[in-house]
PAFILUM-124284 format. One record per residue (C-alpha): residue number from 1; residue in one letter; x, y, z. Coordinates in Angstrom, 1 decimal, always signed. Last residue first. Example, Ala and Ser with C-alpha at 12.3 -4.5 7.8 and 13.67 -1.06 7.14 Angstrom:
BEGIN
2, S, +13.7, -1.1, +7.1 $
1, A, +12.3, -4.5, +7.8 $
This chain:
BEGIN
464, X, +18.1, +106.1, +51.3 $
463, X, +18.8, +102.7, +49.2 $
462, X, +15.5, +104.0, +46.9 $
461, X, +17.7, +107.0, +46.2 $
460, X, +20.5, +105.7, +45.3 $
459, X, +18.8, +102.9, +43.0 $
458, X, +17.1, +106.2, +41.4 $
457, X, +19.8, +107.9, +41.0 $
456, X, +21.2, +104.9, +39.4 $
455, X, +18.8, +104.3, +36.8 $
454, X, +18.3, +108.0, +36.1 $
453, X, +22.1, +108.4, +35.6 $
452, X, +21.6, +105.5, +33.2 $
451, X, +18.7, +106.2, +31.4 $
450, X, +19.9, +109.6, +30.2 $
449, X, +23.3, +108.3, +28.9 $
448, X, +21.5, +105.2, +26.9 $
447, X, +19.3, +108.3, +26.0 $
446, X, +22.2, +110.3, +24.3 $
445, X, +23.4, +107.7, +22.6 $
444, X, +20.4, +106.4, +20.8 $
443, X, +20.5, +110.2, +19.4 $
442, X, +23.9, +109.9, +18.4 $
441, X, +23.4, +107.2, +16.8 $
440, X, +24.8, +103.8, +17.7 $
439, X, +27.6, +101.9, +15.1 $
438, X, +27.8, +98.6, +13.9 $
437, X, +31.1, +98.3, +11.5 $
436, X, +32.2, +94.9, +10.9 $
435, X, +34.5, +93.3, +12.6 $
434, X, +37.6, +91.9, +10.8 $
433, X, +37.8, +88.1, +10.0 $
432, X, +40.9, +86.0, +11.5 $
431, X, +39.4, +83.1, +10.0 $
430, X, +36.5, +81.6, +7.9 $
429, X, +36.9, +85.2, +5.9 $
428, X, +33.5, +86.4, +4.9 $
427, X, +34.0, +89.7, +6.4 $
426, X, +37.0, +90.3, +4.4 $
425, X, +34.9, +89.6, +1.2 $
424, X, +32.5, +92.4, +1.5 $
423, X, +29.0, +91.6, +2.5 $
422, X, +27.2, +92.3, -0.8 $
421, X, +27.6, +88.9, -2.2 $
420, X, +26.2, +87.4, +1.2 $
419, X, +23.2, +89.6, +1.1 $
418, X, +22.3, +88.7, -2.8 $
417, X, +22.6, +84.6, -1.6 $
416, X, +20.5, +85.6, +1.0 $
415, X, +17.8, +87.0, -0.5 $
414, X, +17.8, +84.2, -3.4 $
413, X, +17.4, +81.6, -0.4 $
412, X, +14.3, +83.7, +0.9 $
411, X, +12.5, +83.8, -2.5 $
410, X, +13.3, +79.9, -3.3 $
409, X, +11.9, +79.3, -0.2 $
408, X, +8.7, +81.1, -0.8 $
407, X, +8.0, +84.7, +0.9 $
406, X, +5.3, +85.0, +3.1 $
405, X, +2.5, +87.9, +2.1 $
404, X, +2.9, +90.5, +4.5 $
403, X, +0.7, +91.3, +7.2 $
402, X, +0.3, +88.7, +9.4 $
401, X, -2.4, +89.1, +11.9 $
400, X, -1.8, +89.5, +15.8 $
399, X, -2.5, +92.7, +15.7 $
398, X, -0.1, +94.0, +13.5 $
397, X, +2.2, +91.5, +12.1 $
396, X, +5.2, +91.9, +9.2 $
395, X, +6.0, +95.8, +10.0 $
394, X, +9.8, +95.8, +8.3 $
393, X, +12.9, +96.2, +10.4 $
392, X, +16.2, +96.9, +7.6 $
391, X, +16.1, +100.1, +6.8 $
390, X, +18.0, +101.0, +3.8 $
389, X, +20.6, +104.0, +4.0 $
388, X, +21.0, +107.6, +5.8 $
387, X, +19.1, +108.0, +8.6 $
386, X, +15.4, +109.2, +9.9 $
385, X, +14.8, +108.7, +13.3 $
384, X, +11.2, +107.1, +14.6 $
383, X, +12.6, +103.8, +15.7 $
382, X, +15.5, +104.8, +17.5 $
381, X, +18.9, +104.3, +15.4 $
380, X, +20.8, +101.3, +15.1 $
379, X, +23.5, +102.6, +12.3 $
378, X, +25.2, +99.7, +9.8 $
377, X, +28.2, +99.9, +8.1 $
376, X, +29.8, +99.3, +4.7 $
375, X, +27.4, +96.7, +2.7 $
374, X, +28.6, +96.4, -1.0 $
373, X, +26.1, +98.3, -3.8 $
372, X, +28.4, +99.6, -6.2 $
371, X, +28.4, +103.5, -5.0 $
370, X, +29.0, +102.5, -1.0 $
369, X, +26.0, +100.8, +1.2 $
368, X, +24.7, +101.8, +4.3 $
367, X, +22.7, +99.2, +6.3 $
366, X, +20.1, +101.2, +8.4 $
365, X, +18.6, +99.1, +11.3 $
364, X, +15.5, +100.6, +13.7 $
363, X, +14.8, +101.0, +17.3 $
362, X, +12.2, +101.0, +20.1 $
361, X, +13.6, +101.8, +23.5 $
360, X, +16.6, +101.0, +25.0 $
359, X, +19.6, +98.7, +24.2 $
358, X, +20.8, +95.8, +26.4 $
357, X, +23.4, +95.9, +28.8 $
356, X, +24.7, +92.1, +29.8 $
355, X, +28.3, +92.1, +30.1 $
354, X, +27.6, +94.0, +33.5 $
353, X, +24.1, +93.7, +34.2 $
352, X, +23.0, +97.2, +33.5 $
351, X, +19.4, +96.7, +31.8 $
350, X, +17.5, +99.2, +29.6 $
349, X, +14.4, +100.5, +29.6 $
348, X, +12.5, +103.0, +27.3 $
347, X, +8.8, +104.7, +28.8 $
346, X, +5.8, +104.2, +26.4 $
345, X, +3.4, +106.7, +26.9 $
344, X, -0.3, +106.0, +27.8 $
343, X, -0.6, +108.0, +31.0 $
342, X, -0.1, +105.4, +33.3 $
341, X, +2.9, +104.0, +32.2 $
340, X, +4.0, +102.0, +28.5 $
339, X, +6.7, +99.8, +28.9 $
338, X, +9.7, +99.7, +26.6 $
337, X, +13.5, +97.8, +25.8 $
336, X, +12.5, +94.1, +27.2 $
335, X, +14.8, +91.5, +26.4 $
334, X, +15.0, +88.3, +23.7 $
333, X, +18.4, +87.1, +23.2 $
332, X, +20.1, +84.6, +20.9 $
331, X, +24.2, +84.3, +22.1 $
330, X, +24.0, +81.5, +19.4 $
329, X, +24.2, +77.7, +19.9 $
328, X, +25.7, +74.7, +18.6 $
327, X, +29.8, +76.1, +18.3 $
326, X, +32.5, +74.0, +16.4 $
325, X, +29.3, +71.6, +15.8 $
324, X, +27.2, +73.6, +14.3 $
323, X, +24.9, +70.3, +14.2 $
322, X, +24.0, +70.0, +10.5 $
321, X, +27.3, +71.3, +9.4 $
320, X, +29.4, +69.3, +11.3 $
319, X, +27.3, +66.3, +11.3 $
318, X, +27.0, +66.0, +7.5 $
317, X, +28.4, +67.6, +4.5 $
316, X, +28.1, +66.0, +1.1 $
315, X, +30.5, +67.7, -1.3 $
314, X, +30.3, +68.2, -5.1 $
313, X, +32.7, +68.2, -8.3 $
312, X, +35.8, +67.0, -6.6 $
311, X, +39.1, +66.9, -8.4 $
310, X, +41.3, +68.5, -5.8 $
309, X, +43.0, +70.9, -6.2 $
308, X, +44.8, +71.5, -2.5 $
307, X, +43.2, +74.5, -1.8 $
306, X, +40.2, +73.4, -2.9 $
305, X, +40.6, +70.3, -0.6 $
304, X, +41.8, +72.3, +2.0 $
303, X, +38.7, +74.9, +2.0 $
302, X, +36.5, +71.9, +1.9 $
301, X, +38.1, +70.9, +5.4 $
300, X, +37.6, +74.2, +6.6 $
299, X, +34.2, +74.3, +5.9 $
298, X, +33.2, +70.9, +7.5 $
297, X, +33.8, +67.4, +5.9 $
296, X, +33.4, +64.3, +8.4 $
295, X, +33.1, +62.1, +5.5 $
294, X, +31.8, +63.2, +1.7 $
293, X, +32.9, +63.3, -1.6 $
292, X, +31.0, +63.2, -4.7 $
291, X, +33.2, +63.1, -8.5 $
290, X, +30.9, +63.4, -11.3 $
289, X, +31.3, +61.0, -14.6 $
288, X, +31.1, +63.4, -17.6 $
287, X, +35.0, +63.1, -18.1 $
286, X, +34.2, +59.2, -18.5 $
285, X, +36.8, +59.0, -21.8 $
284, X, +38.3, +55.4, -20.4 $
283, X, +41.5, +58.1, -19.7 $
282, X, +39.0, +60.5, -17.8 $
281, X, +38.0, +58.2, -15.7 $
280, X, +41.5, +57.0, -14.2 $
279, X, +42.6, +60.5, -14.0 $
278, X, +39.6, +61.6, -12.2 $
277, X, +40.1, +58.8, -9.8 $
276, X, +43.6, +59.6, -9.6 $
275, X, +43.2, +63.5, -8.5 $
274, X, +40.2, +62.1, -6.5 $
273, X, +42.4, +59.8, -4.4 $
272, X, +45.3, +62.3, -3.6 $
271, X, +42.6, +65.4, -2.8 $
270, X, +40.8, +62.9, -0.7 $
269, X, +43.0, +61.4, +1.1 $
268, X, +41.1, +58.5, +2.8 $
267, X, +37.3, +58.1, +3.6 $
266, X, +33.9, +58.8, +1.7 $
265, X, +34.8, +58.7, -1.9 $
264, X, +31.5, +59.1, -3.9 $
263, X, +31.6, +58.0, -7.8 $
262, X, +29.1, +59.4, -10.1 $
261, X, +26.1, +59.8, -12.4 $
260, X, +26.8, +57.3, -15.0 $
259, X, +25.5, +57.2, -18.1 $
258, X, +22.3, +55.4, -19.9 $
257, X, +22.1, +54.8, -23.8 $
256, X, +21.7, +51.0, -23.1 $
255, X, +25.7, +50.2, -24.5 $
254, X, +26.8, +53.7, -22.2 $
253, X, +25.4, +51.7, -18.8 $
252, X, +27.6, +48.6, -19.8 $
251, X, +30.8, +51.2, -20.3 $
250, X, +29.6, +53.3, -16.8 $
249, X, +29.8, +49.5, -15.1 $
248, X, +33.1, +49.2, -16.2 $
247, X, +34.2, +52.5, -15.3 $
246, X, +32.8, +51.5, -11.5 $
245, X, +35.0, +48.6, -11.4 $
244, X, +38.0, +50.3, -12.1 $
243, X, +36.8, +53.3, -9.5 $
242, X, +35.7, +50.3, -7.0 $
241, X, +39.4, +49.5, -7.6 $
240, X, +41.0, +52.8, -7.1 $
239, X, +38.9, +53.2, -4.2 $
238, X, +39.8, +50.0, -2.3 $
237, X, +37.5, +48.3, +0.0 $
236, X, +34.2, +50.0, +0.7 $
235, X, +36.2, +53.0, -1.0 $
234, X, +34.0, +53.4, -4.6 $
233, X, +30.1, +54.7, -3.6 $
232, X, +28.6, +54.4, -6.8 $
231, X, +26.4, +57.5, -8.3 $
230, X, +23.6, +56.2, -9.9 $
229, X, +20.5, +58.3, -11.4 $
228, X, +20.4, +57.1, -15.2 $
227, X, +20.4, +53.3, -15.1 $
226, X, +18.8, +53.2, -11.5 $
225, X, +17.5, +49.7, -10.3 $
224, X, +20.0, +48.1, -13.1 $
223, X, +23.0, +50.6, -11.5 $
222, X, +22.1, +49.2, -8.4 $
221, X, +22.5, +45.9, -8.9 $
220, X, +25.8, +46.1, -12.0 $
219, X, +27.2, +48.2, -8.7 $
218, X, +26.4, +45.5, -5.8 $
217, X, +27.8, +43.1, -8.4 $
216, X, +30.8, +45.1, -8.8 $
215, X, +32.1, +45.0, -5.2 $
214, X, +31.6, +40.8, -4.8 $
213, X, +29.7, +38.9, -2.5 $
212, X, +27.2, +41.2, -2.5 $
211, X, +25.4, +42.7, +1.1 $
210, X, +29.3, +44.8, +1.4 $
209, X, +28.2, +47.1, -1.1 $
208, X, +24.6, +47.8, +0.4 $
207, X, +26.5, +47.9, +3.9 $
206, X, +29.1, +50.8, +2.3 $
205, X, +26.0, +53.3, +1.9 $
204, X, +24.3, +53.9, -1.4 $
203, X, +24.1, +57.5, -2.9 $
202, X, +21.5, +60.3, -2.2 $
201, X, +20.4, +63.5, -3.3 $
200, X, +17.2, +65.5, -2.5 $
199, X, +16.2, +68.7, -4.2 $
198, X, +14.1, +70.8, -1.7 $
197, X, +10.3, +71.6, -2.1 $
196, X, +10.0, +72.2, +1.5 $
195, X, +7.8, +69.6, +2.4 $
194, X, +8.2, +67.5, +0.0 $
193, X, +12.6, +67.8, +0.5 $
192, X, +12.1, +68.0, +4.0 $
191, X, +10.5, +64.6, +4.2 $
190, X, +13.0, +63.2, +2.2 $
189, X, +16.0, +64.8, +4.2 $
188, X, +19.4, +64.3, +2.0 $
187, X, +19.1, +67.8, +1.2 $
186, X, +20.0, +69.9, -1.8 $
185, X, +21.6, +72.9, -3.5 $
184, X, +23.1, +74.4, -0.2 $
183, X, +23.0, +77.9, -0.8 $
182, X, +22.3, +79.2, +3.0 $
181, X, +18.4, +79.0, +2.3 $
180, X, +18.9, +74.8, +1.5 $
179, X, +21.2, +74.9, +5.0 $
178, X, +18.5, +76.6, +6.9 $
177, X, +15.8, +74.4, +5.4 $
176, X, +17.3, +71.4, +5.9 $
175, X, +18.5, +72.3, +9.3 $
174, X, +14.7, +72.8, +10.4 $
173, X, +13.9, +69.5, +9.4 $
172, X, +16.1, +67.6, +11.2 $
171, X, +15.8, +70.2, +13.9 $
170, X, +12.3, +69.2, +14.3 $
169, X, +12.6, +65.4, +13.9 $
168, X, +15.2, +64.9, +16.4 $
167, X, +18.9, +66.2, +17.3 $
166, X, +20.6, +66.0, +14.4 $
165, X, +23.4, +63.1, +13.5 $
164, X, +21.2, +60.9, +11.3 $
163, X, +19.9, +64.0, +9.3 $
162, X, +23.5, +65.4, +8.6 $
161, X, +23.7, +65.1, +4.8 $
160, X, +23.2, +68.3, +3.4 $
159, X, +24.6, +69.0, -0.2 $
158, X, +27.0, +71.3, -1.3 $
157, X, +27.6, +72.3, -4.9 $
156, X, +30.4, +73.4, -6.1 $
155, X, +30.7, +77.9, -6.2 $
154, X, +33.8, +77.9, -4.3 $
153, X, +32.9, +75.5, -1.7 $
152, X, +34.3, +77.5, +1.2 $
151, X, +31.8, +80.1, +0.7 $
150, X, +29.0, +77.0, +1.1 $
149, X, +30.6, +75.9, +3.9 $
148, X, +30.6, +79.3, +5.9 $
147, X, +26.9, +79.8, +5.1 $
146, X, +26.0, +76.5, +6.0 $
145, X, +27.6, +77.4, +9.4 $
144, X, +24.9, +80.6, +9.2 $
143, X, +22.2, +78.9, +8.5 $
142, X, +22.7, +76.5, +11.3 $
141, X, +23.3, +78.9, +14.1 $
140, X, +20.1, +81.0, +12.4 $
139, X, +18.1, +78.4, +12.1 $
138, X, +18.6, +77.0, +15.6 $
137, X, +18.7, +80.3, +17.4 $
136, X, +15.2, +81.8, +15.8 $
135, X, +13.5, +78.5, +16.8 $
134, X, +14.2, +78.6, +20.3 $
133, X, +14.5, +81.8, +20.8 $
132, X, +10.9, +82.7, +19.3 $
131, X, +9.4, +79.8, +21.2 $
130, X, +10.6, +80.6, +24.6 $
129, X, +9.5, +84.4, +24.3 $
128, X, +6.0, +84.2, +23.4 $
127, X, +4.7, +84.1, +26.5 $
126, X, +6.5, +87.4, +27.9 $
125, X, +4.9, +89.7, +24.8 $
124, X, +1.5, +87.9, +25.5 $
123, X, +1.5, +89.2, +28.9 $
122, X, +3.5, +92.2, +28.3 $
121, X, +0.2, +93.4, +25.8 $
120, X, +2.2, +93.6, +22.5 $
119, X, +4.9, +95.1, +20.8 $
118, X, +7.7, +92.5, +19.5 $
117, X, +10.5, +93.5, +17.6 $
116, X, +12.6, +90.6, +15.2 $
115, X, +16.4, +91.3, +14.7 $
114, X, +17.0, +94.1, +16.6 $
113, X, +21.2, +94.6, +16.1 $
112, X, +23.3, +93.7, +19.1 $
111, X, +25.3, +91.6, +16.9 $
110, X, +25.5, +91.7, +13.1 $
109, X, +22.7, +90.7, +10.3 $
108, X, +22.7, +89.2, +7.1 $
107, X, +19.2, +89.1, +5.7 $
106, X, +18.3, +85.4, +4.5 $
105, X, +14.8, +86.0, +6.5 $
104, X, +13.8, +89.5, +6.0 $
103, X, +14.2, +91.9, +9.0 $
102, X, +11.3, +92.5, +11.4 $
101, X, +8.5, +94.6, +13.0 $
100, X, +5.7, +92.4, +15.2 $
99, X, +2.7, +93.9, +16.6 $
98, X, +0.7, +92.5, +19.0 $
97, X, -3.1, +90.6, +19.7 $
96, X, -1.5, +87.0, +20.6 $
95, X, -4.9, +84.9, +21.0 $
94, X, -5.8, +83.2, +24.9 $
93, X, -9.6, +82.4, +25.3 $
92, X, -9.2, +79.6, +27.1 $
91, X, -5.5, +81.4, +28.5 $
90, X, -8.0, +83.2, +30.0 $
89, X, -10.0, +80.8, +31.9 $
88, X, -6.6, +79.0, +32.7 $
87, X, -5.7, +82.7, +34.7 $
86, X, -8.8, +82.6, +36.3 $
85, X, -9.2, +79.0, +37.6 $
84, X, -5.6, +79.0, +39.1 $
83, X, -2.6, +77.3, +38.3 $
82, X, -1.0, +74.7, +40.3 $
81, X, +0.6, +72.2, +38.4 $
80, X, -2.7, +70.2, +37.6 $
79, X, -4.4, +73.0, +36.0 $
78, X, -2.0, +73.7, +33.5 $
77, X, -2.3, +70.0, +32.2 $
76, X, -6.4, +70.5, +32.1 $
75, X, -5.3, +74.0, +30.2 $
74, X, -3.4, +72.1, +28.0 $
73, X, -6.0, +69.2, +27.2 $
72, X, -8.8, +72.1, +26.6 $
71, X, -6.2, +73.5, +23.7 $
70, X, -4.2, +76.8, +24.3 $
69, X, -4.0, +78.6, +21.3 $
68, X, -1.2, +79.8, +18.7 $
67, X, -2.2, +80.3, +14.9 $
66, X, -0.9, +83.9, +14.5 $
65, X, +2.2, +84.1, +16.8 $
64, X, +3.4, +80.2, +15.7 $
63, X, +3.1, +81.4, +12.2 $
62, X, +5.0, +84.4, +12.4 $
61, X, +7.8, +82.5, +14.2 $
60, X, +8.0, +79.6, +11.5 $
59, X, +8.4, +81.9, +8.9 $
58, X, +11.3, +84.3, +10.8 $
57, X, +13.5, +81.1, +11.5 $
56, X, +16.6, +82.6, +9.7 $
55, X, +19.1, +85.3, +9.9 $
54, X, +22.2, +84.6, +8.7 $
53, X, +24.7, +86.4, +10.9 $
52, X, +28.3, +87.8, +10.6 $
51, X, +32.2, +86.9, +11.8 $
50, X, +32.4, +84.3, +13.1 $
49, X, +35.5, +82.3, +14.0 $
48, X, +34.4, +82.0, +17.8 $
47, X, +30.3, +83.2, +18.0 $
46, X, +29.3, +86.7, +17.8 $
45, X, +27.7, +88.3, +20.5 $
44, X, +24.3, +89.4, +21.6 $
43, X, +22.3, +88.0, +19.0 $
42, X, +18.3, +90.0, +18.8 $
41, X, +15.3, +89.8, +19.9 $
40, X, +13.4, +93.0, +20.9 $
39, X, +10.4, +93.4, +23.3 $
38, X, +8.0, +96.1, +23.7 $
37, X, +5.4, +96.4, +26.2 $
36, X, +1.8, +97.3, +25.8 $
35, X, +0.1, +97.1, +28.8 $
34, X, -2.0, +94.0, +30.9 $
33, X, -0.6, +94.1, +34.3 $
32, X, -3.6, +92.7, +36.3 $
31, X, -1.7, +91.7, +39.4 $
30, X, -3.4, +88.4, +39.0 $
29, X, -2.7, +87.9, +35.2 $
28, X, +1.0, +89.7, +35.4 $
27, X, +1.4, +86.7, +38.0 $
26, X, +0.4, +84.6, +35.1 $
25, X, +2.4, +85.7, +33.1 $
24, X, +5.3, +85.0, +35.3 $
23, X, +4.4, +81.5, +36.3 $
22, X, +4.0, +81.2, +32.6 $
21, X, +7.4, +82.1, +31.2 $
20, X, +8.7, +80.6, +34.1 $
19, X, +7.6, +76.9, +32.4 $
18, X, +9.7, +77.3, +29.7 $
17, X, +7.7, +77.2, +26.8 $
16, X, +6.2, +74.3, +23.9 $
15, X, +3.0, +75.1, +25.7 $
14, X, +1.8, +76.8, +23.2 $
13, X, +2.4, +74.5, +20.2 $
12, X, -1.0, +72.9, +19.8 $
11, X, -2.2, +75.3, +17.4 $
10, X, +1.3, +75.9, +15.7 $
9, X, +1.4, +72.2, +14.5 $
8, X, +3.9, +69.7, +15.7 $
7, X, +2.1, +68.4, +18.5 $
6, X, +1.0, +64.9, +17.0 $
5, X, +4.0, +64.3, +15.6 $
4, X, +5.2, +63.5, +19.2 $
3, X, +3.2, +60.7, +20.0 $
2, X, +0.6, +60.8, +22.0 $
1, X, +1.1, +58.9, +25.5 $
């Protein structure tokens, strides 16, 4: 058995799929169904207490699309459930060929709207579709809930702490990411922060504390090992006496020309404990010393504590931000909306399931804006209308090839950070939150209308 690090790389990827994702293209394969189709992903609904999107996962897509290929131990594998000799022979040979139109990572975006459109051969279209939902529903659940803490925060600085509580390597370092393009100013990740070129923060946990025999020893230990770079974690006991003792060990660290970080508080009242910790410090003339707090903190949570004033400078947030926890998964779908027929024109198609109609044909995104900038609606149009506004789907891939240059981090964060301050601030409510305004043109309109008296007609007919 290989171990699992050894399949994370696009290459060797492909079979990271749901297995009827193959049985159907392979089907496709023998009844030799090879034309262009067009697929679009996009959110179906929003999730309880939501009230937008941040749309993330876009890098990791494009990658997986241009480097994907199925290695001689996957197609051995294949062959050993029950595929034939001339649909492994191609998937030898397999390279997406399509066409991929898409909004920006860190772009806010609203249900039913085409986040990512895929035009390919259906056979590569259908392949792809495990991955892309995959990876476009955890970035975008977390970035999202990151989102939401962030807001909360009131411009102090959030740092991601939910590693030990994530499911796995990939989503640990996936939520880093997310969270850092949401605003979150660091990670506790290590790995994410080389990979990513994320900040990373950390403290001490009780257990170091609790390894001395007394409280400030395990300070005065770690406060040698990092003059400059401590922050003391203060409740193992009794915070107002780890915050004594921690004032003492900020005096020794001020006779060697070194300060204090900080103090964490992990448990208790928070507001009521940093309101007397700050006290405390500022009275021995520690004002500079930082107050971290952390424990089971989630958006609503933060938005107490500000609320309440307290004297917190940062927050580390763990499992509840680094798991979505009040709702892990998004509505993320990934339907067909074109085929093209025998005489080379693509044909829109729609689906009827009740709760479950999707939107035809290729489309486009306009976000209109009022006189200073702040979103006000948006307008799914087909793809070839011309509207009023900016359109959000850009061509990224064509032909399997990416086409624009990748944006870094720092570049996607920045968009997101300038889409959030343009959504209004109703929308951004944790609670009770207005819907925003996602309107159909006329046009789109009119063929939802077509398609559905042909669709029916046609079911009538075929019953006859």
């Amino acid at each position: 058995m290989k171990g699992f690090l050894a399949y994370q790389t696009e290459e060797n990827m492909s079979l990271f799929t749901d297995l009827y994702e193959l049985t159907m293209c392979a089907s496709y394969f023998d009844n030799k169904k090879f034309e262009p189709a067009t697929f679009d992903l996009f959110i179906r609904r929003l999730p309880p207490e939501r009230s937008y999107f941040l749309f993330a996962g876009l890098e990791q897509v494009l990658l997986f699309l241009e480097k994907m290929r199925f290695t001689d131990e996957h197609i051995e594998y294949l062959g050993k459930q029950g595929f034939e000799e001339p649909f492994l022979e191609y998937l030898k040979n397999f390279k997406f060929t399509g066409d991929v139109c898409a909004v920006p990572e860190g772009t806010v975006a609203f249900p039913c709207e085409p986040l990512i459109r895929v035009t390919a051969p259906i056979i590569e279209a259908q392949l792809v579709e495990t991955f892309l939902l995959n990876t476009v529903n955890l970035q975008t659940m977390i970035a999202t809930k990151a989102s939401r803490v962030v807001q909360a925060a009131k411009g102090k600085a959030v740092v991601e702490f939910g590693l030990r509580r994530e499911p796995g390597i990939d989503a640990g370092m996936k939520v880093a990411r997310s969270c850092h393009i949401a605003g979150c100013s660091g990670t506790s990740n290590v790995l994410a922060g080389m990979t990513y070129d994320i900040p990373v923060f950390g403290t001490m946990a009780h257990s170091f504390v609790m390894s001395f025999e007394k409280e400030i020893d395990a300070f005065r230990a770690f406060a040698k090992t990092f003059p400059n770079k401590s922050t003391l974690l203060i409740d193992t006991y009794d915070d107002m006496a780890g915050a004594e003792k921690a004032a003492v060990i900020a005096k020794e660290l001020e006779e060697k020309g070194c300060r204090l970080g900080g103090v964490r508080l992990d448990s208790g009242d928070l507001a009521e404990t940093s309101k007397k910790v700050r006290a405390l410090l500022d009275a021995k003339g520690l004002g500079y010393v930082k107050i971290f707090a952390s424990g089971d903190l989630d958006e609503y949570k933060i938005t107490e504590l500000i609320t309440k004033d307290a004297k917190i400078d940062a927050f580390g947030v763990g499992t509840k931000m680094g798991t979505s926890a009040d709702h892990p998964y998004t509505d993320v779908i990934y339907k067909l909306s074109e085929t093209q027929n025998g005489e080379g024109e693509f044909s829109p198609i729609m689906k009827l399931s009740e709760g479950k109609i999707t939107l035809p044909a290729r489309k486009q995104v306009y976000r209109l804006k009022d006189s200073k900038g702040n979103y006000t609606k948006d307008l799914i149009t087909l793809a070839d209308e011309e509207a009023e506004g900016e359109p959000l789907l850009v061509k990224v891939m064509e032909n399997g090839k990416i086409t624009k240059k990748l944006p870094a981090l720092s570049e996607i964060r920045a968009t997101a950070a300038e889409n959030l301050s343009k959504l209004p601030e109703q929308y951004k409510k944790l609670t009770n939150a207005p819907t925003y305004p996602v309107e159909l043109s006329q046009a789109l309109k009119d063929l939802i209308k077509e398609l559905k008296l042909k669709i029916r007609n046609t079911e009538v007919t075929s019953q006859n």
